[in-house]
C-alpha positions as CSV (number, residue, x, y, z in Angstrom):
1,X,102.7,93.2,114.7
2,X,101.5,90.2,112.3
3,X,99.0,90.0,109.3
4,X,96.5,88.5,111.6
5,X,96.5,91.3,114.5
6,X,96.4,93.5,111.5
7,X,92.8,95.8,110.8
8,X,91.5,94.1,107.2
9,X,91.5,97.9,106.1
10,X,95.0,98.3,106.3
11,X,95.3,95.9,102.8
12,X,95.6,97.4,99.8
13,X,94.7,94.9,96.5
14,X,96.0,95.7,92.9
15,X,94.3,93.5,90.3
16,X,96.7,94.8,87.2
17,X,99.8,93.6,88.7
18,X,98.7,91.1,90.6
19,X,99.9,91.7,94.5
20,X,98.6,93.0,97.5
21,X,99.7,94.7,100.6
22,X,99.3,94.9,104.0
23,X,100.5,98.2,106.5
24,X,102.0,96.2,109.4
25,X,103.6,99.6,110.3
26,X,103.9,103.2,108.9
27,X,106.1,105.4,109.0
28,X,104.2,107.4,111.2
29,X,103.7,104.6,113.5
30,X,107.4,103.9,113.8
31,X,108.4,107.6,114.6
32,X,110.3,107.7,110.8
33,X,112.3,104.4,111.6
34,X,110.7,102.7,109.0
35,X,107.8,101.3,106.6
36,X,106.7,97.8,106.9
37,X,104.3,95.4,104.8
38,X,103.6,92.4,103.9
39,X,103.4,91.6,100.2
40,X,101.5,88.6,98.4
41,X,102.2,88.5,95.0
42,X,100.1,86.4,92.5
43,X,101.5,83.9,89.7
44,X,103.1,86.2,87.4
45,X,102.6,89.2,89.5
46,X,105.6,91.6,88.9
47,X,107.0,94.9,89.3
48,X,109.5,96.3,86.6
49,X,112.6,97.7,87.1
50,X,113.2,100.9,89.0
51,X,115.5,102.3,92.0
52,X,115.3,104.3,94.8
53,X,117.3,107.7,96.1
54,X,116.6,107.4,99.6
55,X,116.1,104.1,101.0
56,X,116.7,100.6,101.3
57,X,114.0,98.1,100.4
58,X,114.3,94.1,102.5
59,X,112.3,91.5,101.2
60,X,111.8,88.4,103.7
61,X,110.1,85.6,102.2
62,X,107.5,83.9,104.2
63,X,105.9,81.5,101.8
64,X,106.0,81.0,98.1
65,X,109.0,82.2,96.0
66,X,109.9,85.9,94.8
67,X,112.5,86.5,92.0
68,X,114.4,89.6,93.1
69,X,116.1,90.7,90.1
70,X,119.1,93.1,92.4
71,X,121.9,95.4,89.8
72,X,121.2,92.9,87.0
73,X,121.9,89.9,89.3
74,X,118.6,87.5,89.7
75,X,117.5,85.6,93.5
76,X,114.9,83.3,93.8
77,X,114.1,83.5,97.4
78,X,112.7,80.8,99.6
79,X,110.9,81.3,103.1
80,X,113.2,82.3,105.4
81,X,115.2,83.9,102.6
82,X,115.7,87.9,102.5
83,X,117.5,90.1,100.8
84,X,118.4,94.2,100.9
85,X,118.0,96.4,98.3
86,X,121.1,99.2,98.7
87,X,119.8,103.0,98.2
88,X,120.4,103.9,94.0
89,X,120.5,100.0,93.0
90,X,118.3,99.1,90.4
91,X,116.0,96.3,91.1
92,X,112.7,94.5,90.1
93,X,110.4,91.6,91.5
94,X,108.1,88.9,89.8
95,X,106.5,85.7,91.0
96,X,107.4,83.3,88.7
97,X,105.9,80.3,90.5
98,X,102.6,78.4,90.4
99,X,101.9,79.4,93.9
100,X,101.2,83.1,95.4
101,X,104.1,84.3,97.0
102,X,104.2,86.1,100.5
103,X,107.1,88.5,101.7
104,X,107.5,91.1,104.4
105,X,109.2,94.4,102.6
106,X,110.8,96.7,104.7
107,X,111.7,100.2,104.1
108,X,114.5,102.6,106.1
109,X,113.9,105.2,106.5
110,X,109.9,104.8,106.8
111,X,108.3,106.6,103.5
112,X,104.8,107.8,103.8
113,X,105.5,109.2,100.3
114,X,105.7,105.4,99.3
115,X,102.8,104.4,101.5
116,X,100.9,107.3,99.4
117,X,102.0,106.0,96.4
118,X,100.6,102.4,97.0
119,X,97.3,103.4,98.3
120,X,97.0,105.8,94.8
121,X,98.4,103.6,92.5
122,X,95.9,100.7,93.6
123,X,93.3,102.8,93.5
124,X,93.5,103.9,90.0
125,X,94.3,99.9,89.2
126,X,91.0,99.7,90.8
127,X,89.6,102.1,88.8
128,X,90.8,100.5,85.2
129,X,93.0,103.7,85.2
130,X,95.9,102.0,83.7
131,X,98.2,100.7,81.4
132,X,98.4,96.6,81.5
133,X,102.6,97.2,83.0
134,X,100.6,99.5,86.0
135,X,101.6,102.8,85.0
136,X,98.4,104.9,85.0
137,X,97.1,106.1,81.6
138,X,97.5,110.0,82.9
139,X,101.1,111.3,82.8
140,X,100.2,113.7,85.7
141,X,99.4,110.9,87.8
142,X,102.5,109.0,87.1
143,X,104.7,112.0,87.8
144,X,103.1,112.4,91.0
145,X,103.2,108.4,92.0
146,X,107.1,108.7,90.7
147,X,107.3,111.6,93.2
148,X,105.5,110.4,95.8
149,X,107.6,106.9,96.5
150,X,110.9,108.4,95.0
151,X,110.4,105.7,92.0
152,X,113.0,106.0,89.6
153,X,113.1,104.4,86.3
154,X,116.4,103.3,84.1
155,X,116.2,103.8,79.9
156,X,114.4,106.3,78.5
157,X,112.3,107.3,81.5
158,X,115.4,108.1,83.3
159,X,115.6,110.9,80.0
160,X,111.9,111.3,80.6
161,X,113.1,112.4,84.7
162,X,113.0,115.8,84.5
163,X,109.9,115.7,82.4
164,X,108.0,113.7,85.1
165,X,109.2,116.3,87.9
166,X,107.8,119.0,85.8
167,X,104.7,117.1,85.4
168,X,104.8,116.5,89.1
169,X,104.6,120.4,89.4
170,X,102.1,121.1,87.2
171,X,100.0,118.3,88.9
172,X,99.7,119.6,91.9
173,X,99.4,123.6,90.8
174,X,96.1,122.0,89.2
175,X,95.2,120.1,92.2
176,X,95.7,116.3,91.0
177,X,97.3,115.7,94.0
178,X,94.7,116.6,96.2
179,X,91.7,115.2,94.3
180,X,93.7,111.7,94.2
181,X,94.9,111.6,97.9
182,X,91.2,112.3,98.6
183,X,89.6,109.8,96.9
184,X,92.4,107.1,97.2
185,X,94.3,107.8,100.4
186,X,92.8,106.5,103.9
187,X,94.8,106.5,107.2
188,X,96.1,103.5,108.4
């Protein structure tokens, strides 16, 4: 499946950070295999950097150029170019280019936590519920977006880790996790 064949509903927009996705396939829709998007990520657009427990992460560039910043070692990636992110490395991404960039990620195992996570965390970027870095402004809702796409962070959130899980618990014994799948989460 393409963009183009692609239902317009099935793209996701985050005006803080400055990127967009598209589901080309869910992990549903695979049977598990995997979690595919496309990514388009503005002039400056960026994510910081974080790691992953249980799966690997391919970016394929298809226009533009993406930084991938891979266990402290930095790629500027062409089209055609991709890389793999191995499970537990650290990594980021940023657009430092004049011109949007465009990249198909790839996920193995497929993570509808991670899809979840998206669809919430652009949502509440939507919203003007967060911090100018992306992070929302409520601590239960970044526990449960760390939860959700198995998002872990180096420094001094990786002290904060067990305080997030907590959070995490405490968010969903008060029902944050149902009110924000409900009025962020749509099936694709």
């Amino acid at each position: 499946m393409t963009r183009i064949d692609v239902d317009p509903s099935r793209r996701i927009v985050n005006p803080v950070q400055g990127d967009a996705v598209t589901y080309l396939e869910t992990s549903k829709e695979s049977g598990g295999v995997r979690s595919l998007g496309e990514l388009e990520v503005a002039p400056g657009g960026k994510v910081t950097p974080h790691y992953h427990r249980s799966y690997t992460e391919r970016f394929k560039v298809l226009s533009g150029r993406l930084t991938l910043m891979i266990d402290g070692e930095d790629w500027i990636l062409g089209p055609g170019e991709e890389a793999t992110v191995p499970v537990g490395t650290l990594h980021a991404w940023s657009n430092t280019s004049g011109e949007t960039a465009v990249a198909e990620v790839e996920l193995r195992p497929g993570q509808p936590g991670f899809e979840l996570s998206l669809q919430v965390a652009y949502g509440l970027a939507r919203d003007g519920k967060v911090l100018k870095n992306g992070m929302p402004r409520n601590p239960l809702h970044t526990a449960l977006l760390l939860d959700w796409g198995d998002g872990k962070k180096p420094g001094v959130y990786a002290v904060l880790g067990l305080v997030f899980r907590l959070l995490a618990v405490v968010a969903r014994a008060l029902g944050t996790d149902r009110r924000l799948q409900a009025r962020y989460s749509r099936p694709m």
